[in-house]
C-alpha positions in Angstrom: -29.2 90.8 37.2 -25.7 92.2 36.9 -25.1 96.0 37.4 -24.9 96.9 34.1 -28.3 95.3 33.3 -29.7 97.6 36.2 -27.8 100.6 34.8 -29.5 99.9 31.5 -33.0 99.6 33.3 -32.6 102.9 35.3 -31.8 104.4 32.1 -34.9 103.6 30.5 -37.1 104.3 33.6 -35.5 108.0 33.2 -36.0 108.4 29.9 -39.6 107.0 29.8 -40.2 109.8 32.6 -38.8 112.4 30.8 -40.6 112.0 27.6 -43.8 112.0 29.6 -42.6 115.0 31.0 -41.9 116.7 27.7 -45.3 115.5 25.9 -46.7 117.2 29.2 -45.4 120.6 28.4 -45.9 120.2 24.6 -49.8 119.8 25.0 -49.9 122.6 27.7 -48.2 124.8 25.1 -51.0 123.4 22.5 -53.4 124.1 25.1 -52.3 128.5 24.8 -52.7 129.0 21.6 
């Protein structure tokens, strides 16, 4: 695997996470109301 492959795969590893992270807060906010 070359580094730009690797770049592209750490990339999606943070995204994934992040969007985890933001349903996370979306359904605590659901959760308030």
């Amino acid at each position: 695997m070359n580094k730009q492959q690797q770049a592209v795969l750490n990339m999606a590893g943070f995204i994934k996470s992040q969007s985890l992270t933001l349903l996370e807060k979306l359904d605590a906010l659901d959760a308030d109301e």
